[in-house]
LOTISE-89596 format. One record per atom (N, C-alpha, C, O): x, y negated, z; residue in three letters; atom name; residue number from 1. Coordinates in steps of 0.02 Angstrom, whole numbers, plus 50000, padded with zeros to 5 digits. Each point is the difference from the previous one (the first is absolute). Layout:
N
ATOM  east north    up torlum timi lodren
ATOM     X     Y     Z    ALA   CA    NUM
...
***
This chain:
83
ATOM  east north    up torlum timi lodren
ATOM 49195 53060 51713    UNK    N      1
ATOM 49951 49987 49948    UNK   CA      1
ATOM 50032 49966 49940    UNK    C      1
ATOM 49970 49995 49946    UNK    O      1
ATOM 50097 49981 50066    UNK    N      2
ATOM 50024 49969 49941    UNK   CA      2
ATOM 50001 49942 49996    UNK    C      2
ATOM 50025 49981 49948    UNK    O      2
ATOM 49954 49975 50091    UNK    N      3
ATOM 49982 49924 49979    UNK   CA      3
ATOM 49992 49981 50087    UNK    C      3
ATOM 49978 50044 50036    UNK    O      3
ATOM 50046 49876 50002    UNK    N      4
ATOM 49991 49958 50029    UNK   CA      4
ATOM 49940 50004 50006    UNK    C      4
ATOM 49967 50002 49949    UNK    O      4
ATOM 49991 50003 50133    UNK    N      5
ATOM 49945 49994 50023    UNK   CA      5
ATOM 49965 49928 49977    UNK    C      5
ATOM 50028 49947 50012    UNK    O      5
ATOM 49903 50057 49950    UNK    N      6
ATOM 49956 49968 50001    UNK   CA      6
ATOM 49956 49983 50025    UNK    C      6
ATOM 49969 50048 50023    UNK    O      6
ATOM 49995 49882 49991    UNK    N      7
ATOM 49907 50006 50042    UNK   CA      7
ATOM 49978 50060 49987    UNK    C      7
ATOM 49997 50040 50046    UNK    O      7
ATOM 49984 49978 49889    UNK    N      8
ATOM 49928 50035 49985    UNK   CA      8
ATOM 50024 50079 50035    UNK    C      8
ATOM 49963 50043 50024    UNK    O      8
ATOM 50119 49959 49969    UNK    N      9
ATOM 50015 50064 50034    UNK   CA      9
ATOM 49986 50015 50064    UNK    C      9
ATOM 50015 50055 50024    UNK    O      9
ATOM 49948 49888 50015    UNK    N     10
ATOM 49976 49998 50070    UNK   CA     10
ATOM 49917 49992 49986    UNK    C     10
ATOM 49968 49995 50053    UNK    O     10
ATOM 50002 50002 49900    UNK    N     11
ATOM 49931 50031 50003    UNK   CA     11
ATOM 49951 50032 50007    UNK    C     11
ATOM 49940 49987 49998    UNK    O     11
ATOM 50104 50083 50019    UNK    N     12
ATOM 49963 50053 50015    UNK   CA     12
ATOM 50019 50012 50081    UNK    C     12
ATOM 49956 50005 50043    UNK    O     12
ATOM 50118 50000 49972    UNK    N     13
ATOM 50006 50008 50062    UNK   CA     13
ATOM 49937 49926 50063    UNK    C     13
ATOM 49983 50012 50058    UNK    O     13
ATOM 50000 49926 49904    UNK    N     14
ATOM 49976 49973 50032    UNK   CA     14
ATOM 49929 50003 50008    UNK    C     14
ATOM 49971 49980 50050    UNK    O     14
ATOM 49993 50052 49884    UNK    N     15
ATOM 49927 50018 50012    UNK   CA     15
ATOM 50009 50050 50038    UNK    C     15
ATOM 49957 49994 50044    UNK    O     15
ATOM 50071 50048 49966    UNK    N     16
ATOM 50003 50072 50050    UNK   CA     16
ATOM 49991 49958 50057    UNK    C     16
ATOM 49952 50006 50037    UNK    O     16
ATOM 50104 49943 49973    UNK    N     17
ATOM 49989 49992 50078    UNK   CA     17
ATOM 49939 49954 50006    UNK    C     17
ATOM 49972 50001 50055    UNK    O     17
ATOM 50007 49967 49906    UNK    N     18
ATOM 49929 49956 50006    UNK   CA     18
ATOM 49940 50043 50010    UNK    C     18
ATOM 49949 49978 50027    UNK    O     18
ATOM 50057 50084 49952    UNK    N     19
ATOM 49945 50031 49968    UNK   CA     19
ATOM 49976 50055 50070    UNK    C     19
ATOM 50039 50003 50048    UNK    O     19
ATOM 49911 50030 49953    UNK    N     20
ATOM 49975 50035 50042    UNK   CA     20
ATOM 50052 50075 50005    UNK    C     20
ATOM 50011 50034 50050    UNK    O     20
ATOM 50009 49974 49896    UNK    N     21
ATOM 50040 50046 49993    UNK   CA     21
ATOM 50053 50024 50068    UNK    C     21
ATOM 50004 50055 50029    UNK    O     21
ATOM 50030 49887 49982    UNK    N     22
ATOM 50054 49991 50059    UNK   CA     22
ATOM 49995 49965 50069    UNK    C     22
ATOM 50034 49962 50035    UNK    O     22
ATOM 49888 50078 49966    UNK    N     23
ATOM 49994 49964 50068    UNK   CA     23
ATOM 49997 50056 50034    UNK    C     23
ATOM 49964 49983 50047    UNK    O     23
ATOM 50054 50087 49964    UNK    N     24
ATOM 50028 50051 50059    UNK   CA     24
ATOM 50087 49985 49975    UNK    C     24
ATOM 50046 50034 50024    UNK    O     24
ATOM 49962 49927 49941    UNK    N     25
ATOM 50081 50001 50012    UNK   CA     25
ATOM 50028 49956 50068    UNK    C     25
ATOM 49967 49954 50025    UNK    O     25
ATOM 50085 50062 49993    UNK    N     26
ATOM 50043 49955 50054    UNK   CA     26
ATOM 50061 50020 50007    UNK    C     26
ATOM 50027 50056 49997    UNK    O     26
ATOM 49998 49873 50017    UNK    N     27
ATOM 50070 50015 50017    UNK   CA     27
ATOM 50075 50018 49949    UNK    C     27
ATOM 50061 49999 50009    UNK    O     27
ATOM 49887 50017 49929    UNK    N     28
ATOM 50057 50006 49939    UNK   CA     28
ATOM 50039 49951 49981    UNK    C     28
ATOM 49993 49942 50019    UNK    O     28
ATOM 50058 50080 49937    UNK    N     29
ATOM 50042 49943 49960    UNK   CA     29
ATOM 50004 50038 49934    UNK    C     29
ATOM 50025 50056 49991    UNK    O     29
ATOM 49943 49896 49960    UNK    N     30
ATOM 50016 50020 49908    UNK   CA     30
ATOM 50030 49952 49982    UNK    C     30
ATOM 49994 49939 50003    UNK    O     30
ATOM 50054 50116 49971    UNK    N     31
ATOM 50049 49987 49945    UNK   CA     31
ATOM 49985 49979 49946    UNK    C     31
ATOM 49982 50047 49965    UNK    O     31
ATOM 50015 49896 50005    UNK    N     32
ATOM 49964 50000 49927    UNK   CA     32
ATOM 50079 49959 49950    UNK    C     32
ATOM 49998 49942 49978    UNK    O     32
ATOM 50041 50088 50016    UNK    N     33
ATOM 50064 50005 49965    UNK   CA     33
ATOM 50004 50033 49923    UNK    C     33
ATOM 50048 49989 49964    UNK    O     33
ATOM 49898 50050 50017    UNK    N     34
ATOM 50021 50017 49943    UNK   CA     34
ATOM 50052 50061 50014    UNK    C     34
ATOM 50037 50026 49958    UNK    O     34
ATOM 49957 49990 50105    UNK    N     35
ATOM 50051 50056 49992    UNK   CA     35
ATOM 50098 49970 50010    UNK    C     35
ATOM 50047 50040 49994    UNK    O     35
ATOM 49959 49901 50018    UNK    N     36
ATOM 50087 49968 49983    UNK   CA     36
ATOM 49985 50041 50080    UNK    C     36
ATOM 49979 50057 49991    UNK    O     36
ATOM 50025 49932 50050    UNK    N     37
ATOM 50021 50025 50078    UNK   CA     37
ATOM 50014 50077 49990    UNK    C     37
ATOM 50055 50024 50016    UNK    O     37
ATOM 49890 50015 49956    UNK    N     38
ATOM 50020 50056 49997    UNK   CA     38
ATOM 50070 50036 49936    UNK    C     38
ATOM 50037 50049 50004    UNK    O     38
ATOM 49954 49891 49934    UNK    N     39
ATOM 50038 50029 49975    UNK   CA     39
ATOM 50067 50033 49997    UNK    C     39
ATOM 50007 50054 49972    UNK    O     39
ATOM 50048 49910 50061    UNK    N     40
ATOM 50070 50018 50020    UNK   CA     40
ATOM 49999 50079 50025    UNK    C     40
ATOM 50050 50035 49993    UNK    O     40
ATOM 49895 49987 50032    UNK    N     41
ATOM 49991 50054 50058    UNK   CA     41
ATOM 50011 50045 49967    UNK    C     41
ATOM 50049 50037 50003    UNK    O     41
ATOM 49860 49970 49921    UNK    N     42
ATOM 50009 50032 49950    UNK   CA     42
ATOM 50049 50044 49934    UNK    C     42
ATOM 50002 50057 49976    UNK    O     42
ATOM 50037 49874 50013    UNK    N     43
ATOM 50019 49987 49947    UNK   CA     43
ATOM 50076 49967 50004    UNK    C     43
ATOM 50031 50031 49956    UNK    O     43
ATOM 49995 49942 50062    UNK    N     44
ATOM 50061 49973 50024    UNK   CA     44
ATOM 50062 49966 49929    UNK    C     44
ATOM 50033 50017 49951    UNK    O     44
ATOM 49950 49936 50086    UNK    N     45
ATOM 50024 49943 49923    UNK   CA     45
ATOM 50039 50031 49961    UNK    C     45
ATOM 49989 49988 49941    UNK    O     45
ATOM 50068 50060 50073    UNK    N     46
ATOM 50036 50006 49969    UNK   CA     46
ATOM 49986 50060 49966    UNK    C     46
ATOM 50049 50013 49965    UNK    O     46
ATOM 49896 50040 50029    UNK    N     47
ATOM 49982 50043 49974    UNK   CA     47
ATOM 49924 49996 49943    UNK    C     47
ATOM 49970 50041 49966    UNK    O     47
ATOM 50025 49881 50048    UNK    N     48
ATOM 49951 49978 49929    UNK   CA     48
ATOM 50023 49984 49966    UNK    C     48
ATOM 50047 49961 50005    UNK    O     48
ATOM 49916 50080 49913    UNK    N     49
ATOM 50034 49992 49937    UNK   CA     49
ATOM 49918 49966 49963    UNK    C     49
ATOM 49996 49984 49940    UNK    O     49
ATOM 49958 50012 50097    UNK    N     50
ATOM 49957 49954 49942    UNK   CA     50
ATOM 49995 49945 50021    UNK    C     50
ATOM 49981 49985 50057    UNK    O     50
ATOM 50043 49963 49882    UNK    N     51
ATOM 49995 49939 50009    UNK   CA     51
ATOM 49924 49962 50052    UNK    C     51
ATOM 49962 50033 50036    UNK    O     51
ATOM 50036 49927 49956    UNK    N     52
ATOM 49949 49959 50065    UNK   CA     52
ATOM 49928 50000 49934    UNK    C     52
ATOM 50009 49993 49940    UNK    O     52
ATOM 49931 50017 50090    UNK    N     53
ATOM 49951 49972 49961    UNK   CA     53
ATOM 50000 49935 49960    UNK    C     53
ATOM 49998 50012 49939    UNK    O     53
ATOM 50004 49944 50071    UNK    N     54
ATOM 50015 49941 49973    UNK   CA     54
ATOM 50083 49965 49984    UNK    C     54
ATOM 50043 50043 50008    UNK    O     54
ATOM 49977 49912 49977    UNK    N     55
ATOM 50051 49973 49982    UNK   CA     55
ATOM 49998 49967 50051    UNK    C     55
ATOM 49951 50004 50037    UNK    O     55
ATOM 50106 49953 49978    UNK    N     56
ATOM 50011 49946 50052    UNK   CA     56
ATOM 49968 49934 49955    UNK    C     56
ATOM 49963 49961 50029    UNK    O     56
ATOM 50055 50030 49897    UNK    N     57
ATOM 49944 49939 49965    UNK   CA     57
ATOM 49948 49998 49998    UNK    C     57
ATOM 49969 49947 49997    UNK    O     57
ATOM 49982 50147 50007    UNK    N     58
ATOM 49927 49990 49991    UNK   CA     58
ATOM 49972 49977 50087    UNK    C     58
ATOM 49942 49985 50015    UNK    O     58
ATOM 50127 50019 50038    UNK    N     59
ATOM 49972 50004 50078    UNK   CA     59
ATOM 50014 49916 50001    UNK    C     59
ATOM 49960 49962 50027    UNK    O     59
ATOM 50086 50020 49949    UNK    N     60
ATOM 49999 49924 50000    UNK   CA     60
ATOM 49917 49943 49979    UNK    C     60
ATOM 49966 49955 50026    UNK    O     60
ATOM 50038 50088 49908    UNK    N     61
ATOM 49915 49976 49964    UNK   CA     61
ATOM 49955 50018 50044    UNK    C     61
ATOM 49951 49963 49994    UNK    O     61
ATOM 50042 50083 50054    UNK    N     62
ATOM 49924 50001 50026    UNK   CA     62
ATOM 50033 49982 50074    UNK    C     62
ATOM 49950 49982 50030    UNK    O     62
ATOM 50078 50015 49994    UNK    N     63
ATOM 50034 49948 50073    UNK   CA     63
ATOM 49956 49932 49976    UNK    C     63
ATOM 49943 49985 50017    UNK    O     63
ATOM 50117 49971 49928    UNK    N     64
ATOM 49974 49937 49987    UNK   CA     64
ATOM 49908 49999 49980    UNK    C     64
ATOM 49967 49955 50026    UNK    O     64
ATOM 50006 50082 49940    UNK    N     65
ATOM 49914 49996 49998    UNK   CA     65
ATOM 49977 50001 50076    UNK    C     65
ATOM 49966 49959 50030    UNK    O     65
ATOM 50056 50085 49985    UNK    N     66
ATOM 49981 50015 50097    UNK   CA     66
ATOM 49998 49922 50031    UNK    C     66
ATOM 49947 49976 50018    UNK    O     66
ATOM 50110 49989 49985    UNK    N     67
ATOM 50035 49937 50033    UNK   CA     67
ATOM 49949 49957 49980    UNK    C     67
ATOM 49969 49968 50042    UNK    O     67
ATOM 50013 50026 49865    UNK    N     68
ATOM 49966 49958 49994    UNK   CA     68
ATOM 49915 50004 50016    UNK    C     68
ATOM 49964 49951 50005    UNK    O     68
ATOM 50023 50097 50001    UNK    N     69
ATOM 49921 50026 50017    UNK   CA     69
ATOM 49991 49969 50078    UNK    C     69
ATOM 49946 49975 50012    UNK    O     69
ATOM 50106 50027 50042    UNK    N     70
ATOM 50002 49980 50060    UNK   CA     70
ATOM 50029 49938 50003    UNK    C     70
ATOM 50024 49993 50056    UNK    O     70
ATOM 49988 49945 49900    UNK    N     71
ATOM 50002 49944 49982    UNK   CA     71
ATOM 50078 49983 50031    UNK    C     71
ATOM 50019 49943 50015    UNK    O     71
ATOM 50014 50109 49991    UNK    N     72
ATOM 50078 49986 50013    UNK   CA     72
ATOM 50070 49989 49960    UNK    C     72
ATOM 50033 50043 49971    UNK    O     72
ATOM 49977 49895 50035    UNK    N     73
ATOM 50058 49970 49989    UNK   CA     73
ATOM 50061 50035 49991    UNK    C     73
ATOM 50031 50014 50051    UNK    O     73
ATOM 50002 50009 49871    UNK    N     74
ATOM 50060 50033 49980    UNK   CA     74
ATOM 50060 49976 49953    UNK    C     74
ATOM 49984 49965 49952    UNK    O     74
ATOM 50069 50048 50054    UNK    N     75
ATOM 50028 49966 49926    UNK   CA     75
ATOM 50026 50075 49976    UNK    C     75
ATOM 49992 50056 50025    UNK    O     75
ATOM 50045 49918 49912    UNK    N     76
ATOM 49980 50041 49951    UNK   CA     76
ATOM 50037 50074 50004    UNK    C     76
ATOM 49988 50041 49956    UNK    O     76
ATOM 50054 49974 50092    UNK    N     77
ATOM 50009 50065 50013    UNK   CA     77
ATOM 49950 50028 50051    UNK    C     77
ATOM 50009 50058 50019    UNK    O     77
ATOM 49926 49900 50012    UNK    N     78
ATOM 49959 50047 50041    UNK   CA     78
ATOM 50031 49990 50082    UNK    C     78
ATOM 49992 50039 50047    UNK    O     78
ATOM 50044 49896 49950    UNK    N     79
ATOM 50013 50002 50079    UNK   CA     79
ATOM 49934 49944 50032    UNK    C     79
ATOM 49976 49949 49973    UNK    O     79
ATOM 50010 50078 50085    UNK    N     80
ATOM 49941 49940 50031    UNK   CA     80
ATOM 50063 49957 50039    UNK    C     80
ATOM 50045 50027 50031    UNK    O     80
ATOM 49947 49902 49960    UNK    N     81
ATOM 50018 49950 50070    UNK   CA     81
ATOM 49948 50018 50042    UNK    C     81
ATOM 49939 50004 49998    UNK    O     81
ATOM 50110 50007 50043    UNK    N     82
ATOM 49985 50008 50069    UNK   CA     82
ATOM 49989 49922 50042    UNK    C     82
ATOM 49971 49997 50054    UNK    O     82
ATOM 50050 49959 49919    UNK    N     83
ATOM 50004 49933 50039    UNK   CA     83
ATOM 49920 49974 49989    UNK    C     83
ATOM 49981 49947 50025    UNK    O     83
***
């Protein structure tokens, strides 16, 4: 998908499972990756020539909004203490 998994990117897979919808389901496992698991399979690193959707600065800027929306502690390259 181009971009580091987000909450809201688990929004839909979680009303499905809340929802009446997925209740003859059982026993499954979803993938909700954006597609990175399957990609290598597809596509194979060394035969992509279009750059990534985003930049690594615009994935930095919405990481750090993410961190701060979930009230977590970063310095200024976007690493969390872990301590």
């Amino acid at each position: 998908m181009g971009h580091i998994q987000r909450p809201e990117d688990l929004y839909g897979p979680i009303l499905y499972l809340a929802s009446a919808a997925s209740d003859y389901m059982t026993g499954q496992n979803m993938v909700i990756d954006g597609g990175h698991t399957l990609g290598p399979w597809i596509e194979p690193a060394r035969d992509r020539f279009a750059p990534p959707r985003i930049s690594i600065e615009q994935e930095l800027v919405e990481m750090k909004k993410d961190l701060d929306a979930m009230g977590i502690a970063y310095d200024e390259n976007g690493q969390v203490n872990a301590a």
